[in-house]
C-alpha positions as CSV (number, residue, x, y, z in Angstrom):
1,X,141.2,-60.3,75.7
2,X,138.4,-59.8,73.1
3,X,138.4,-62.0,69.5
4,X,137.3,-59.5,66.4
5,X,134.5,-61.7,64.7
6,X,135.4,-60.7,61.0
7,X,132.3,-60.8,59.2
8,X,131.8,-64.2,56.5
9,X,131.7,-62.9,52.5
10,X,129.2,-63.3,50.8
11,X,128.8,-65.9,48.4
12,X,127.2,-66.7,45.5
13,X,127.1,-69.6,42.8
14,X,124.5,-69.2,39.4
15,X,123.5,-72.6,38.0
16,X,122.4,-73.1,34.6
17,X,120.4,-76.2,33.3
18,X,118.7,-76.6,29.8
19,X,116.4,-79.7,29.8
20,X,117.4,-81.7,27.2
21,X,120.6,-80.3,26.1
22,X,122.7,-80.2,29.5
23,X,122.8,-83.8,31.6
24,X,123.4,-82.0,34.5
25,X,122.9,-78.4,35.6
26,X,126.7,-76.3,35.2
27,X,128.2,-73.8,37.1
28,X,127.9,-70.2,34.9
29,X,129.6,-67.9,37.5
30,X,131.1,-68.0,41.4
31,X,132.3,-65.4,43.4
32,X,132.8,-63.5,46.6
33,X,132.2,-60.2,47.8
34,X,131.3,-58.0,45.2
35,X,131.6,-60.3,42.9
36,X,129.1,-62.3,44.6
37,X,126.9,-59.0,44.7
38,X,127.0,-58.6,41.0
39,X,126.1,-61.9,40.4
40,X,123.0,-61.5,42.6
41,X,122.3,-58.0,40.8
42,X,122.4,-59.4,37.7
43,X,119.8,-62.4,38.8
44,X,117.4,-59.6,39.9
45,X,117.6,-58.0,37.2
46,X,116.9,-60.4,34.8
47,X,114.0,-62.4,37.4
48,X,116.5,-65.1,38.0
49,X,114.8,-66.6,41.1
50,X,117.9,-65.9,44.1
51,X,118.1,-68.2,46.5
52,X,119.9,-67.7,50.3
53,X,121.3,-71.3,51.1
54,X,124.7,-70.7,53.1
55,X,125.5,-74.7,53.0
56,X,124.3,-75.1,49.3
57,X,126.7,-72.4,47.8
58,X,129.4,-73.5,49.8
59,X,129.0,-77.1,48.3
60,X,129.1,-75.6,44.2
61,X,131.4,-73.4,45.0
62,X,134.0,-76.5,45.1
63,X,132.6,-76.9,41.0
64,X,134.7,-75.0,38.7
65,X,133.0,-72.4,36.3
66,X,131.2,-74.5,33.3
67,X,131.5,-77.9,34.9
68,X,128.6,-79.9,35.8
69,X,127.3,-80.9,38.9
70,X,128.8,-83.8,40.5
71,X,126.0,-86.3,40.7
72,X,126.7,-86.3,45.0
73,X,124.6,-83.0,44.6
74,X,121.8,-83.9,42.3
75,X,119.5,-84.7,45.0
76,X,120.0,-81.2,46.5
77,X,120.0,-78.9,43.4
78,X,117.2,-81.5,42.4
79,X,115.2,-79.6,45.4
80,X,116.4,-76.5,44.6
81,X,115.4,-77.3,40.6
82,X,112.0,-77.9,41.9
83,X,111.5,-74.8,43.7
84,X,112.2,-72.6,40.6
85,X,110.0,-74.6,38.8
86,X,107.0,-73.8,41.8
87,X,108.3,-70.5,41.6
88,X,108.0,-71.0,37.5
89,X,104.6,-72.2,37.8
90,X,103.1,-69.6,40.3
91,X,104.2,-66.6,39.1
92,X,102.7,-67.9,35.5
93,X,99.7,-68.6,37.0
94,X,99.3,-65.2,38.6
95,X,100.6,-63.3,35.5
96,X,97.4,-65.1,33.4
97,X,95.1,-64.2,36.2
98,X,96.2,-60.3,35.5
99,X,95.9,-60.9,31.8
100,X,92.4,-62.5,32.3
101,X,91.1,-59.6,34.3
């Protein structure tokens, strides 16, 4: 007898933090399937760094839509706060190199 492996859905979870106005980051938007793929779209299209973390979204997706993060995830979304800052920080420098040549 042979098991059907039914494929996961994707996920997605879209964070939203405003130094100095928000104490934590909050949840904007959550969603499965194609709701998932629009929120990924969207991202994209507005250079929202996208990031593929399987555990992560599974982990905010327990944080309803405009609540905070629970402060068992800061250290993680910490990490993931820092890469978008990197991220921030590189693709600035790059963009003033092009402007400087």
């Amino acid at each position: 007898m042979s098991k059907d492996i039914i494929p996961e859905k994707k996920s997605a979870v879209s964070l939203q933090y405003k130094k100095g106005i928000n104490r934590a980051p909050r949840v904007t938007a959550k969603g499965q399937g194609w709701i998932a793929d629009n929120i990924i779209k969207l991202a994209k299209e507005r250079n929202i760094p996208v990031r593929e973390d399987r555990d992560l979204v599974n982990l905010l997706s327990e944080v309803d839509v405009g609540n905070e993060v629970p402060e068992s995830l800061y250290k993680v979304v910490a990490e993931l706060l820092a890469w978008v800052y990197q991220l921030n920080k590189d693709f600035s420098k790059s963009s003033h190199h092009i402007k400087g040549k």
